[in-house]
N, C-alpha and C positions, 0 to 999 in steps of 0.2 A: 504494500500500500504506500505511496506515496503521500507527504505530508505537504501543505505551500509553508514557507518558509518567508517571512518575513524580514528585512532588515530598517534600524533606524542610525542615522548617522547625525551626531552630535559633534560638528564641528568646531576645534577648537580655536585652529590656527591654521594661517595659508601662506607660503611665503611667495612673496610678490616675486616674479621671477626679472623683472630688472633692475632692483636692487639687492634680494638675496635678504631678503630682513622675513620676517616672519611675523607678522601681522594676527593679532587677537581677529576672531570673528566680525567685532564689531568698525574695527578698522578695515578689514580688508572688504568691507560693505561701503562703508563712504570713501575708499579709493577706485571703487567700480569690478574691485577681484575678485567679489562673489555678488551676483544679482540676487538679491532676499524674494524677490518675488516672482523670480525664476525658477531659481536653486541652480543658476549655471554659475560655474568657474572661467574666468576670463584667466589664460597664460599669455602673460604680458610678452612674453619672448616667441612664442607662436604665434600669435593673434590668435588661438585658438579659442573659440568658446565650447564647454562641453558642461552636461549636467554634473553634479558634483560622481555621482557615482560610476558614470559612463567615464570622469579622469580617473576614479579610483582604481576600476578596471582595466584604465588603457594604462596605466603605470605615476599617473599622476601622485601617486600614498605617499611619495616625498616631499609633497607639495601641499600637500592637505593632511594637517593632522586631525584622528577625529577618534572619535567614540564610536565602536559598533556592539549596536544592540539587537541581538535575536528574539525575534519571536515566531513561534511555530503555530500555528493554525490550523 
């Protein structure tokens, strides 16, 4: 039987990739590196925008530190 598996991610910190500084959540929101009402990740050295989980997966987890919380359903 297969179970759906949930995840939450409680991001703490993102470090700005043209400076290399590591930004609290609430900074790296009023410098445009996490859109709050997206949940996309802006990589300032790519011009990449990706949702925060779709960078987590592409290898972005050095860039975004965070909280993962399981939930099983």
């Amino acid at each position: 039987m297969l179970e759906e598996v949930s995840l939450t991610y409680l991001v703490q910190g993102v470090r700005c990739q043209r400076t290399g500084e590591v930004l609290p959540f609430h900074e790296a929101v009023d410098k445009s590196i996490i859109d709050r009402d997206t949940g996309a990740y802006y990589n300032s050295k790519t011009g990449e925008h990706l949702f925060i989980v779709e960078a987590i997966e592409k290898g972005e987890e050095h860039n975004i530190a965070c909280i993962v919380r399981f939930a099983v359903h």
